[in-house]
Predicted model as a PDB file, atoms N, CA, C, CB and O in Angstrom, pLDDT in the B-factor column:
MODEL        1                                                                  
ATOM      1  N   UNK A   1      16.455 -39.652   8.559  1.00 48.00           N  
ATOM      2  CA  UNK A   1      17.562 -39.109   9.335  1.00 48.00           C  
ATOM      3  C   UNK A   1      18.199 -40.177  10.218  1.00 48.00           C  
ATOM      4  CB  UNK A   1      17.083 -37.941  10.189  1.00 48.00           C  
ATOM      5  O   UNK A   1      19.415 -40.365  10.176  1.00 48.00           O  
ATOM      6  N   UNK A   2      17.380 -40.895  11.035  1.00 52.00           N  
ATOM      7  CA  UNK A   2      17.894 -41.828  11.773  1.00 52.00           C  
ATOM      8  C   UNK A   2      18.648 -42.378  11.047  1.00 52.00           C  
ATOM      9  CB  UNK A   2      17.147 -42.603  12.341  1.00 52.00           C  
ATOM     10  O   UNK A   2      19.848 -42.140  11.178  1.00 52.00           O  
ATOM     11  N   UNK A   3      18.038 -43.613   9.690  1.00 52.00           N  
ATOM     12  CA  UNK A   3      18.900 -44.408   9.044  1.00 52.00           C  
ATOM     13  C   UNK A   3      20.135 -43.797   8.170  1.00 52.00           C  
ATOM     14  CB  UNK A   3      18.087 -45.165   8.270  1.00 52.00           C  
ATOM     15  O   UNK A   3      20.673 -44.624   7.434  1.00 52.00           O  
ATOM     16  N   UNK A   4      20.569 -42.710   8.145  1.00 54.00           N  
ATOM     17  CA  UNK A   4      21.368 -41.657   7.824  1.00 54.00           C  
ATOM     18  C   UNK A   4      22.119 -41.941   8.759  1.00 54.00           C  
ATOM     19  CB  UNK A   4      20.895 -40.331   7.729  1.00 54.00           C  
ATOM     20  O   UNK A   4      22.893 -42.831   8.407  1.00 54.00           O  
ATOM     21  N   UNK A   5      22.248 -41.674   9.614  1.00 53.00           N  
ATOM     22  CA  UNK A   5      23.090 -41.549  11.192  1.00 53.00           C  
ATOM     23  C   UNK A   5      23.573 -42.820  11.339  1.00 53.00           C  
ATOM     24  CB  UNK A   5      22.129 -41.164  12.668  1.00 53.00           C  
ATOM     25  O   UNK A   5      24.789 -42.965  11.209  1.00 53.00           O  
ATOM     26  N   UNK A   6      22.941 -43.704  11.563  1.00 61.00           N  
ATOM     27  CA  UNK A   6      23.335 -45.023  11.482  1.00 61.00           C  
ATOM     28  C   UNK A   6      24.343 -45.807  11.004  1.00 61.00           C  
ATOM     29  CB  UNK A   6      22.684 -45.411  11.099  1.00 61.00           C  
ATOM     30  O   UNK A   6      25.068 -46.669  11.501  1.00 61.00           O  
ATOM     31  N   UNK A   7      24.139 -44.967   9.169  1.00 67.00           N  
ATOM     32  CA  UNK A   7      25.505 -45.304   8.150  1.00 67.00           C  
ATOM     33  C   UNK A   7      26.085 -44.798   8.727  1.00 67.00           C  
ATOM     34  CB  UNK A   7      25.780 -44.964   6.744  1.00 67.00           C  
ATOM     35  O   UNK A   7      26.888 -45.516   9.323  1.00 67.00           O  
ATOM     36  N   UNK A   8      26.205 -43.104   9.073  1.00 76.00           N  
ATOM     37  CA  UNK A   8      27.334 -42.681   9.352  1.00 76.00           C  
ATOM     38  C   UNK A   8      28.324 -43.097  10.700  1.00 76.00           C  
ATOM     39  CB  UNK A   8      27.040 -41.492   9.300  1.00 76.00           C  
ATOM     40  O   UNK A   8      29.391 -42.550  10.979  1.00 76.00           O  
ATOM     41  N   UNK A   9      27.753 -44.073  11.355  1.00 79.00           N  
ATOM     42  CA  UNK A   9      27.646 -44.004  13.295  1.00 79.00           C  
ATOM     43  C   UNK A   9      29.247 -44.461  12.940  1.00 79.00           C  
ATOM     44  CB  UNK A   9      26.218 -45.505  14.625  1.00 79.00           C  
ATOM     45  O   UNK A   9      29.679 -45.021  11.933  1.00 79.00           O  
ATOM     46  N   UNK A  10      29.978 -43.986  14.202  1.00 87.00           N  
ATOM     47  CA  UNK A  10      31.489 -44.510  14.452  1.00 87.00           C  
ATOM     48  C   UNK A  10      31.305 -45.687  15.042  1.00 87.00           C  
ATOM     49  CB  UNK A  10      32.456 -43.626  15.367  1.00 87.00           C  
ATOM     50  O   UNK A  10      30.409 -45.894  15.860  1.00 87.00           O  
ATOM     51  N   UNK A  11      32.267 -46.656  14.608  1.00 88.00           N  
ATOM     52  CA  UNK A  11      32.263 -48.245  15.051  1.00 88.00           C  
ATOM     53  C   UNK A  11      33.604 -47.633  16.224  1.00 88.00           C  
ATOM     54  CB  UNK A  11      32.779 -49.827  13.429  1.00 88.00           C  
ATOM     55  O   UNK A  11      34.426 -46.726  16.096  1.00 88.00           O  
ATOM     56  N   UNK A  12      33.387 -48.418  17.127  1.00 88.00           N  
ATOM     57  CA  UNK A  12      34.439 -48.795  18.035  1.00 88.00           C  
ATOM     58  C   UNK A  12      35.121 -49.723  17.950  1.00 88.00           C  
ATOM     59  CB  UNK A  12      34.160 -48.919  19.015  1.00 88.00           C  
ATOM     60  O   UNK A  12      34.343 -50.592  17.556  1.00 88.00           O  
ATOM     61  N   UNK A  13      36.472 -50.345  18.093  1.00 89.00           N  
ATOM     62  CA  UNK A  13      36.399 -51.496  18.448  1.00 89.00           C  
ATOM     63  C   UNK A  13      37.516 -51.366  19.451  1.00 89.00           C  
ATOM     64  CB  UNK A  13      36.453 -52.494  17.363  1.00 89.00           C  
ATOM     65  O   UNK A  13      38.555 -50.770  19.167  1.00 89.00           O  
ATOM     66  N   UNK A  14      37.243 -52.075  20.942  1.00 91.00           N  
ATOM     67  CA  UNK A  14      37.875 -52.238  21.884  1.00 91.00           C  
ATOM     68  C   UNK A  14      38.597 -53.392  22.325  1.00 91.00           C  
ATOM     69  CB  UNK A  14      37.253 -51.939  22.536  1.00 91.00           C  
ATOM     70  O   UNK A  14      38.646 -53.704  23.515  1.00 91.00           O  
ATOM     71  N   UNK A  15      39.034 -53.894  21.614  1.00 93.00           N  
ATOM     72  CA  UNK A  15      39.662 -55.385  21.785  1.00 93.00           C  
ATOM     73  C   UNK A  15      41.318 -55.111  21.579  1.00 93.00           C  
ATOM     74  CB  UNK A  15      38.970 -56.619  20.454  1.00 93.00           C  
ATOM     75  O   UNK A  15      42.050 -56.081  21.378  1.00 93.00           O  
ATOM     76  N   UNK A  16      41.966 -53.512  21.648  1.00 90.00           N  
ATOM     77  CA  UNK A  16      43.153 -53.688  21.554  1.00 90.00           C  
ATOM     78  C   UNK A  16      43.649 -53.347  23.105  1.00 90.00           C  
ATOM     79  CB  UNK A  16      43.700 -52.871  20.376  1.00 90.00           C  
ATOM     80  O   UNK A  16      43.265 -52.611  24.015  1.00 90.00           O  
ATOM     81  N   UNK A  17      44.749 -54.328  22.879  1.00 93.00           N  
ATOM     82  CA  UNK A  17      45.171 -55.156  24.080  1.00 93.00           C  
ATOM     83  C   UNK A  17      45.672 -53.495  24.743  1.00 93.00           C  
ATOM     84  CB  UNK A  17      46.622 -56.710  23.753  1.00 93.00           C  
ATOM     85  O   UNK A  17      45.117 -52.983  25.715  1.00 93.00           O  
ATOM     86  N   UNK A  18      46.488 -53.039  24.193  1.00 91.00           N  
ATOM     87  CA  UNK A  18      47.067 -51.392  25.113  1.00 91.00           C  
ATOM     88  C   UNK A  18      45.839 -51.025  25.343  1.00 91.00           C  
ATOM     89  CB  UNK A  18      48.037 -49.918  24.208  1.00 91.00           C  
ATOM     90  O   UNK A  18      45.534 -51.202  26.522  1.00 91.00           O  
ATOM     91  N   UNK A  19      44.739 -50.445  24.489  1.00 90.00           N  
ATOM     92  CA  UNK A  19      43.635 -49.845  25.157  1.00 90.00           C  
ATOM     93  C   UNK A  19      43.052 -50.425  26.359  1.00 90.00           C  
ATOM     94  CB  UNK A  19      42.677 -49.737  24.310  1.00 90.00           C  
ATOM     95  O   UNK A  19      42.657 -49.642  27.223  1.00 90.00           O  
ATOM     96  N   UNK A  20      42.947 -51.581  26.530  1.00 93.00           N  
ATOM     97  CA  UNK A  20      42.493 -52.615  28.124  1.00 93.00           C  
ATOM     98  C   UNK A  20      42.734 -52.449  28.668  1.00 93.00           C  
ATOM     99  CB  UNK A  20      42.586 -53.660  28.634  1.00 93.00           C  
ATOM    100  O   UNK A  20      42.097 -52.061  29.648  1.00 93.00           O  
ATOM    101  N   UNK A  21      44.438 -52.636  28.532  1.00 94.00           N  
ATOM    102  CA  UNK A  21      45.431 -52.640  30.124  1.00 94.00           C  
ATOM    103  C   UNK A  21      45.474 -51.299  30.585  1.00 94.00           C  
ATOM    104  CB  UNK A  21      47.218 -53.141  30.003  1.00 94.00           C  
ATOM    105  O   UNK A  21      45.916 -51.026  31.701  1.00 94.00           O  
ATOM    106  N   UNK A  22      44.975 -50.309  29.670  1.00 93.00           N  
ATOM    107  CA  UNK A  22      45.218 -48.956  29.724  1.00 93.00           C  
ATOM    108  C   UNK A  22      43.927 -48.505  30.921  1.00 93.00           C  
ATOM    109  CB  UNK A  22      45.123 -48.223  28.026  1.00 93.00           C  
ATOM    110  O   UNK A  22      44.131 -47.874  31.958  1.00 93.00           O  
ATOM    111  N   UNK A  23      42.482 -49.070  30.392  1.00 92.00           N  
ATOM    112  CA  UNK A  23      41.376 -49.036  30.700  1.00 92.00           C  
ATOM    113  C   UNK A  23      41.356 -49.596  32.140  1.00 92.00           C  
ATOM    114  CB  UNK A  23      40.631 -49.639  29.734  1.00 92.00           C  
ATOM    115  O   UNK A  23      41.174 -48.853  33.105  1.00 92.00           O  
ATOM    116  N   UNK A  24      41.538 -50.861  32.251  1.00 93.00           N  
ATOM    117  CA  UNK A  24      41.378 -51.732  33.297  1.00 93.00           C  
ATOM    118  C   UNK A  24      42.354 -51.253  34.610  1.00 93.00           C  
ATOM    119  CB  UNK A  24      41.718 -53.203  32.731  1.00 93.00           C  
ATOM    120  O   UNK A  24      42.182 -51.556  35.791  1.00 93.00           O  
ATOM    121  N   UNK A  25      43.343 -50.477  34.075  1.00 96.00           N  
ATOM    122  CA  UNK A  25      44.342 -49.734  35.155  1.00 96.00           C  
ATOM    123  C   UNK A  25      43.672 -48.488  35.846  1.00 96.00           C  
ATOM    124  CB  UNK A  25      45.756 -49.164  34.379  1.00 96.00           C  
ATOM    125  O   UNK A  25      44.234 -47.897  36.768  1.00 96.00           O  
ATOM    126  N   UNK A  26      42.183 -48.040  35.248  1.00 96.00           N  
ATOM    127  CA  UNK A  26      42.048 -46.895  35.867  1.00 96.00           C  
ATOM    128  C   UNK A  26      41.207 -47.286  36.938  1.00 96.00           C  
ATOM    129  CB  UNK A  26      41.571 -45.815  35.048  1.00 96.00           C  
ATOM    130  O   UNK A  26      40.720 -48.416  36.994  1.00 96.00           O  
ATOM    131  N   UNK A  27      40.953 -46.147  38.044  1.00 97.00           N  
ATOM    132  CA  UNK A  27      39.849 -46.579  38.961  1.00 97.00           C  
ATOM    133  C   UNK A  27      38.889 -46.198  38.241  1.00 97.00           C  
ATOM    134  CB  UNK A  27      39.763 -46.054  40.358  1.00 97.00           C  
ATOM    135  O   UNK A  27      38.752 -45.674  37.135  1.00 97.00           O  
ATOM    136  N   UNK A  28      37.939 -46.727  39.463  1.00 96.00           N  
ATOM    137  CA  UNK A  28      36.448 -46.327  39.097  1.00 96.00           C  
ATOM    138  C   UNK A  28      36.021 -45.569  38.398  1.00 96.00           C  
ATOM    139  CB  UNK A  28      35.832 -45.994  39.826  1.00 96.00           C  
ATOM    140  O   UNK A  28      35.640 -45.734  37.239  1.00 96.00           O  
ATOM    141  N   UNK A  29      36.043 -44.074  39.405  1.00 96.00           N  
ATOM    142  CA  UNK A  29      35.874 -43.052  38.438  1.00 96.00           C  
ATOM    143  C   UNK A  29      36.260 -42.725  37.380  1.00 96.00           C  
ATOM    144  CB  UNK A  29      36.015 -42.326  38.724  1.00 96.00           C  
ATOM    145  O   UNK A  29      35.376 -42.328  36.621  1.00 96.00           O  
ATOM    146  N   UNK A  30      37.509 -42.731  36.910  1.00 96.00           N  
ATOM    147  CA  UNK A  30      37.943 -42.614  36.069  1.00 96.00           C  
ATOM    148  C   UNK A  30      36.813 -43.589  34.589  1.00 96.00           C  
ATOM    149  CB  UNK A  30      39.379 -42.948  36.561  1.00 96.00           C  
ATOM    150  O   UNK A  30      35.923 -43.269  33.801  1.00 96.00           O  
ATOM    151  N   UNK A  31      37.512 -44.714  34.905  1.00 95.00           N  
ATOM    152  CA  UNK A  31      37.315 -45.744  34.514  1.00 95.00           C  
ATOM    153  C   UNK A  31      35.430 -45.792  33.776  1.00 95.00           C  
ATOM    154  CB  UNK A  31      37.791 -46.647  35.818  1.00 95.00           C  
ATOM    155  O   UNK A  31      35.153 -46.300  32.689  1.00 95.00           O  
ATOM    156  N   UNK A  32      34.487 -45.178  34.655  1.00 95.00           N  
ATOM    157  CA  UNK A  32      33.330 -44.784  34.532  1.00 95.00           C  
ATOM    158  C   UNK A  32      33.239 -43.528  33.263  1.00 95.00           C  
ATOM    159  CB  UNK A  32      32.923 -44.391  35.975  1.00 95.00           C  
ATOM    160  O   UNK A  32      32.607 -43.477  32.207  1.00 95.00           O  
ATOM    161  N   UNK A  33      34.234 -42.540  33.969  1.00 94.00           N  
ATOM    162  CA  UNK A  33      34.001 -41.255  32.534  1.00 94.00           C  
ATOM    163  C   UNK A  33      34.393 -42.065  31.463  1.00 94.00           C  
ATOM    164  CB  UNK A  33      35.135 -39.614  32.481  1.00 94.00           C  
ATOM    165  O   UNK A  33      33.710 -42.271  30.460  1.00 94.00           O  
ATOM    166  N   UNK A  34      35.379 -42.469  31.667  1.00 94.00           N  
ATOM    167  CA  UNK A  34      35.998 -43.517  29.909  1.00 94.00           C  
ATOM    168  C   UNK A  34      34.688 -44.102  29.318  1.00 94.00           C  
ATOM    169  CB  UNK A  34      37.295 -45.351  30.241  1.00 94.00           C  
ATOM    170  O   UNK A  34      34.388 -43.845  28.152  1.00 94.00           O  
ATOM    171  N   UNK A  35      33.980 -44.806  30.023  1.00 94.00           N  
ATOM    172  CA  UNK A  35      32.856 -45.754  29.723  1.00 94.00           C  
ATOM    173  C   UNK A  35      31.881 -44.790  29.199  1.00 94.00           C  
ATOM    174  CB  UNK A  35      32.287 -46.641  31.007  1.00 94.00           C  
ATOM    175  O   UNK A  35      31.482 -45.083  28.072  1.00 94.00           O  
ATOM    176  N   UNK A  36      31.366 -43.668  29.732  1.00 94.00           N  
ATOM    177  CA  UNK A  36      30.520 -42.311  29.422  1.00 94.00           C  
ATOM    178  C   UNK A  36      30.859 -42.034  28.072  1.00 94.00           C  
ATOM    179  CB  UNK A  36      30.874 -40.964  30.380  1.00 94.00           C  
ATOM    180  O   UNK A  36      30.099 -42.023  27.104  1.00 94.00           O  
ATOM    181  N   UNK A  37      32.190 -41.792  28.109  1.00 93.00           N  
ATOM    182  CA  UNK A  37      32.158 -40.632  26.546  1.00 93.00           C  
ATOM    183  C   UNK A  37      32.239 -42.103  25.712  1.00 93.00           C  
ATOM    184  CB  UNK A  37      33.999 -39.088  26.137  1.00 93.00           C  
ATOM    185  O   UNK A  37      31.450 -41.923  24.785  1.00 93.00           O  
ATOM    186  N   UNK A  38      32.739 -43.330  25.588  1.00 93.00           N  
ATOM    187  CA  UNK A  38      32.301 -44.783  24.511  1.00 93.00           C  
ATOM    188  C   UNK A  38      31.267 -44.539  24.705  1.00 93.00           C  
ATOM    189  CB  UNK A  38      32.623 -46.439  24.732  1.00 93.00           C  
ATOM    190  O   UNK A  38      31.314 -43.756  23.756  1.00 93.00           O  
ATOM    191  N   UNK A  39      29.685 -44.375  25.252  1.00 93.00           N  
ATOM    192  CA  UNK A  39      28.768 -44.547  25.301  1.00 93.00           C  
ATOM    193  C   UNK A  39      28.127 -43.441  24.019  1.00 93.00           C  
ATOM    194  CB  UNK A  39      28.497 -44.540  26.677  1.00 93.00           C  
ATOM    195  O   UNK A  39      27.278 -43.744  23.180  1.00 93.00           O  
ATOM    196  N   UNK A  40      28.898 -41.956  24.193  1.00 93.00           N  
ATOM    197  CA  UNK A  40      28.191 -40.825  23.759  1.00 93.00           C  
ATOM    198  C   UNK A  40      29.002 -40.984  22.720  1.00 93.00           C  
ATOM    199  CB  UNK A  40      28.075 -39.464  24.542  1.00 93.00           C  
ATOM    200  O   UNK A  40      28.439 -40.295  21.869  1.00 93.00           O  
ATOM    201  N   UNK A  41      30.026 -41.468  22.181  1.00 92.00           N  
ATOM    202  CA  UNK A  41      30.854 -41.832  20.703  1.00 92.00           C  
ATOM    203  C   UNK A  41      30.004 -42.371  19.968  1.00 92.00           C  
ATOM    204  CB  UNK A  41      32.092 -42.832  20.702  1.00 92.00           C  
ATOM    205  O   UNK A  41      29.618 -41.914  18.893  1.00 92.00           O  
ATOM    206  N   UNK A  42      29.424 -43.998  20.796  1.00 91.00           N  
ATOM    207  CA  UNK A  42      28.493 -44.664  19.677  1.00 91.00           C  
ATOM    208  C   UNK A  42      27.507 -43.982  19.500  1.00 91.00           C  
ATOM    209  CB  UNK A  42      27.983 -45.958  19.890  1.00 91.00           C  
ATOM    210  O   UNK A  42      26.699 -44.634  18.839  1.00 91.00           O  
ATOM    211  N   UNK A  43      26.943 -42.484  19.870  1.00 91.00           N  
ATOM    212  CA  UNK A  43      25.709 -42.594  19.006  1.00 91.00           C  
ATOM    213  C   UNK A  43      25.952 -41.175  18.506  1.00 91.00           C  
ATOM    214  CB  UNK A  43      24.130 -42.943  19.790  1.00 91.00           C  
ATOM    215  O   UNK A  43      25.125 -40.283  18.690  1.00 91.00           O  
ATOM    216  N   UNK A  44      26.953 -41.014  17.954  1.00 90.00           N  
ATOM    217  CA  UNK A  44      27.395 -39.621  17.143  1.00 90.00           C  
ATOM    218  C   UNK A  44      28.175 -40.231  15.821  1.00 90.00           C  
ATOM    219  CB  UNK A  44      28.587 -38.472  18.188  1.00 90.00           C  
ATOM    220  O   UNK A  44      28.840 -41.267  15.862  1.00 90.00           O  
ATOM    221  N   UNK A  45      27.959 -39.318  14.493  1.00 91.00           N  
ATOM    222  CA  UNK A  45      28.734 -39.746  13.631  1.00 91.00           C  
ATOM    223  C   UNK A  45      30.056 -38.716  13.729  1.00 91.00           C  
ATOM    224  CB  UNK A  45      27.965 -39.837  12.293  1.00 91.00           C  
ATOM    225  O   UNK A  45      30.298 -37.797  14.511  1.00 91.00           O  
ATOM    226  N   UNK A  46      30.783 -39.250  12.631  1.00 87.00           N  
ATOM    227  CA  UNK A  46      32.049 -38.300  12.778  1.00 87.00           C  
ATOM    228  C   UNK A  46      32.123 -37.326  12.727  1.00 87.00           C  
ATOM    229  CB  UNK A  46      32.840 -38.330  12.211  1.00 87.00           C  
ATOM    230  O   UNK A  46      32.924 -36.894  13.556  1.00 87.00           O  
ATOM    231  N   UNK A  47      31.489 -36.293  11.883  1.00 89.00           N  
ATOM    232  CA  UNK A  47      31.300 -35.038  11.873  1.00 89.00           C  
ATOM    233  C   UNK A  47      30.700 -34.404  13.046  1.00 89.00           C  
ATOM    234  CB  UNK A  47      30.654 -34.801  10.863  1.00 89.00           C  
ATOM    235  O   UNK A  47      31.161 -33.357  13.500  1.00 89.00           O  
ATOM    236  N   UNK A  48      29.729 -34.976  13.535  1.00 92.00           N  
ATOM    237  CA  UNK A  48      29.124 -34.859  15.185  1.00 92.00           C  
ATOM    238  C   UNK A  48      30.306 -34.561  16.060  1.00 92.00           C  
ATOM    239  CB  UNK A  48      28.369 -36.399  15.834  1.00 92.00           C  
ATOM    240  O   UNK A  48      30.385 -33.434  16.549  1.00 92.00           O  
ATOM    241  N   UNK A  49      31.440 -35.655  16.362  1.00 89.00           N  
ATOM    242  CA  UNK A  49      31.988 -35.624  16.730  1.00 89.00           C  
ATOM    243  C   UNK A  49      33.441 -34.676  16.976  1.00 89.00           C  
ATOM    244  CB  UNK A  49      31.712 -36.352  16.529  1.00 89.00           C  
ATOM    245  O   UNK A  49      33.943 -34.317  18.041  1.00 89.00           O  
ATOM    246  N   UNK A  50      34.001 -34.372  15.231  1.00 87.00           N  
ATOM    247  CA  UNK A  50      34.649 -33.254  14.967  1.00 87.00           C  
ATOM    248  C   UNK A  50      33.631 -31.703  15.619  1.00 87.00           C  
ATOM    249  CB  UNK A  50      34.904 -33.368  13.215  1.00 87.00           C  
ATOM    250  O   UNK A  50      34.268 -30.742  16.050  1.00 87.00           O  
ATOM    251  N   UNK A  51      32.731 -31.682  15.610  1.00 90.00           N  
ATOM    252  CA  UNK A  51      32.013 -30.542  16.720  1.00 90.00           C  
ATOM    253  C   UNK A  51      31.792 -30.091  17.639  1.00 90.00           C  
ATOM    254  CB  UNK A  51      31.405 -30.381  16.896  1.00 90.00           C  
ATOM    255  O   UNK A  51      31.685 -28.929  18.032  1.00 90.00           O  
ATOM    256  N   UNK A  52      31.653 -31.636  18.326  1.00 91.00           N  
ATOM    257  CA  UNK A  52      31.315 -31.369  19.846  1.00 91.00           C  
ATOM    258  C   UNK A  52      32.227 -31.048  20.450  1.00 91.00           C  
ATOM    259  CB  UNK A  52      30.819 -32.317  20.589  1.00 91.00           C  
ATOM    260  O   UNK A  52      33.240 -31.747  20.413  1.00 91.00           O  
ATOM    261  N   UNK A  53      32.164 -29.554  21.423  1.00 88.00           N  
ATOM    262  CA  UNK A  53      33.198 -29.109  22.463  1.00 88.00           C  
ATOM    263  C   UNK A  53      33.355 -29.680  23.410  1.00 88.00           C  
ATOM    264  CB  UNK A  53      33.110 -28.072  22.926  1.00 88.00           C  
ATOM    265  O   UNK A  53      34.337 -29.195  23.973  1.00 88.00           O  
ATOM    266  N   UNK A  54      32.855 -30.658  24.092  1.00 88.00           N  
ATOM    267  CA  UNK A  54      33.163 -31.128  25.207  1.00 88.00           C  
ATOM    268  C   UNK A  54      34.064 -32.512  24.807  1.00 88.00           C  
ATOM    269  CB  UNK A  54      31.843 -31.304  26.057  1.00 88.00           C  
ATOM    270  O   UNK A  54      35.022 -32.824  25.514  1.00 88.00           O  
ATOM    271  N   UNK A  55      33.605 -33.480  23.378  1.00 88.00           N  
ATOM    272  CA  UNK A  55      35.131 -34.091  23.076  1.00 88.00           C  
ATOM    273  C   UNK A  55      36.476 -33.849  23.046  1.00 88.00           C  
ATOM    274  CB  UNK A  55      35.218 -34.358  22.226  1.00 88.00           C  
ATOM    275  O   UNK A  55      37.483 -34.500  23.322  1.00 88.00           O  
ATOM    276  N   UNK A  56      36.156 -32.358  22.500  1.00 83.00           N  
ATOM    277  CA  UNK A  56      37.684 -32.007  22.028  1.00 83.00           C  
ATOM    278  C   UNK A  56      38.540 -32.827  21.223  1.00 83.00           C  
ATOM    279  CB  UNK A  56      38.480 -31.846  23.100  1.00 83.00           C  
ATOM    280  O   UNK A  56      39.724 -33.123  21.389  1.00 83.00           O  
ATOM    281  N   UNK A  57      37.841 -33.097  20.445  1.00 81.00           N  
ATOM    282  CA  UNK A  57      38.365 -33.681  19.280  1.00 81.00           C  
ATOM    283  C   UNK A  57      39.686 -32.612  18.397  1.00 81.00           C  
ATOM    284  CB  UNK A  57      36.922 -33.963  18.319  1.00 81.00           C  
ATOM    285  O   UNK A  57      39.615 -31.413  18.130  1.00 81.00           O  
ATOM    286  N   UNK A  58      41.191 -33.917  18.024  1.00 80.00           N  
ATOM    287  CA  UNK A  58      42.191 -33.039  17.680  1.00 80.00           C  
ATOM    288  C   UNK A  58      42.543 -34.404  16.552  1.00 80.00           C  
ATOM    289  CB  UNK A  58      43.420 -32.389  19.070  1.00 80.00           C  
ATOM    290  O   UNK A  58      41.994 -35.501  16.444  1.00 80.00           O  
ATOM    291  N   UNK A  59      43.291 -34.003  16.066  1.00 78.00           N  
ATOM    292  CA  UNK A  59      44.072 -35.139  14.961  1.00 78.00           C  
ATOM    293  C   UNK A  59      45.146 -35.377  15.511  1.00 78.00           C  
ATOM    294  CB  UNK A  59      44.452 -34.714  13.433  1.00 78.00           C  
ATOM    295  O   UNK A  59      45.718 -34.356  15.894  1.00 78.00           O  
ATOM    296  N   UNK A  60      45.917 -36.774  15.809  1.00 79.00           N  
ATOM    297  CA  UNK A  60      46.986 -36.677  16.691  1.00 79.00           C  
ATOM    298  C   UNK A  60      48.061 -36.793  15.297  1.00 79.00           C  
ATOM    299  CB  UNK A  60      47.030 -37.980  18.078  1.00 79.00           C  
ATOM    300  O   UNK A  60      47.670 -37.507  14.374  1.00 79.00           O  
ATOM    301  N   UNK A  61      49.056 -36.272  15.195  1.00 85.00           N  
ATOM    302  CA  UNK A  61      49.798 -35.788  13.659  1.00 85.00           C  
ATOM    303  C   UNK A  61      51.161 -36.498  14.561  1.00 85.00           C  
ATOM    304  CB  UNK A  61      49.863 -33.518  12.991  1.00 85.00           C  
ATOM    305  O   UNK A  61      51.825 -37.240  13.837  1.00 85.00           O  
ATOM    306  N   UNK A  62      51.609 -36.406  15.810  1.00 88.00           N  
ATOM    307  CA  UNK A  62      53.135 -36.321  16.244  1.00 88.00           C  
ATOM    308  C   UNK A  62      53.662 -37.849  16.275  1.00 88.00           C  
ATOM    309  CB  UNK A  62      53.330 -35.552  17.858  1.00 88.00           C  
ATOM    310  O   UNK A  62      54.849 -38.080  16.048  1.00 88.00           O  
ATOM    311  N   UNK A  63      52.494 -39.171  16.643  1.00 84.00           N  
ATOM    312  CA  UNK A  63      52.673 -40.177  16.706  1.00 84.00           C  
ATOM    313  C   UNK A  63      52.235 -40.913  15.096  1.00 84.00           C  
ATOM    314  CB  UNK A  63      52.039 -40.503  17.945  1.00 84.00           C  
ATOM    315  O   UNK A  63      51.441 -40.346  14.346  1.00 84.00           O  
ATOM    316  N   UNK A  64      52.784 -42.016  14.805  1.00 84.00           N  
ATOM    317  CA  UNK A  64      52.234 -43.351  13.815  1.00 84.00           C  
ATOM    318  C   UNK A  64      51.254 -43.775  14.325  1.00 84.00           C  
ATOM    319  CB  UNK A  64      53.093 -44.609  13.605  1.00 84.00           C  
ATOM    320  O   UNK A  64      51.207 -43.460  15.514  1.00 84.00           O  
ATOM    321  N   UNK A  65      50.081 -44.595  13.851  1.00 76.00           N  
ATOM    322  CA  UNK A  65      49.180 -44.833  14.867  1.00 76.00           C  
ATOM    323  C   UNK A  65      49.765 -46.464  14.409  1.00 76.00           C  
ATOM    324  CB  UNK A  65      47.322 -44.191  14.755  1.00 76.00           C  
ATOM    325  O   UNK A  65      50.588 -46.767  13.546  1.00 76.00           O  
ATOM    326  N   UNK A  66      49.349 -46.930  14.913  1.00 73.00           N  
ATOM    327  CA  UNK A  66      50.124 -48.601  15.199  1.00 73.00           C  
ATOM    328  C   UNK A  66      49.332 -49.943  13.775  1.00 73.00           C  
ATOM    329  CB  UNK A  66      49.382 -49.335  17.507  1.00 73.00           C  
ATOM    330  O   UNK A  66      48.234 -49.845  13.228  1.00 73.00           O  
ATOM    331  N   UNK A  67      49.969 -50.605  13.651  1.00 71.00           N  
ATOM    332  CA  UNK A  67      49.723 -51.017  12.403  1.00 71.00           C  
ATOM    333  C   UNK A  67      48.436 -52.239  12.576  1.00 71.00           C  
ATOM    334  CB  UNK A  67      51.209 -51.549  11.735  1.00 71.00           C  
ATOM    335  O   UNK A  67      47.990 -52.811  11.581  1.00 71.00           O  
TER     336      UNK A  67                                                      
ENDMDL                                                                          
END                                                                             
């Protein structure tokens, strides 16, 4: 099961420049919950994630997502 989960685990990657300036603009608190739910992302796979009620996970359909 573990090594199951593992394949499935969501990669992050945080190196885009809007997400930073976006990040680095919040306070603390804020800035802390952001850091919380990246924490509880990496150790859920996607389907985990499409579940959990407290993500609230949605498909964003209205925007392009950027190339």
């Amino acid at each position: 099961m573990a090594d199951e989960q593992n394949e499935n685990a969501v990669l992050l990657d945080l190196n885009n420049a809007v997400f930073q300036d976006n990040w680095f603009a919040l306070d603390k608190n804020e800035r802390e919950r952001v850091t919380n739910t990246l924490r509880k992302i990496r150790k859920l796979t996607w389907d985990q994630i499409y579940r959990d009620p407290g993500l609230k996970w949605e498909k964003v359909t209205s925007i392009d997502p950027p190339k």
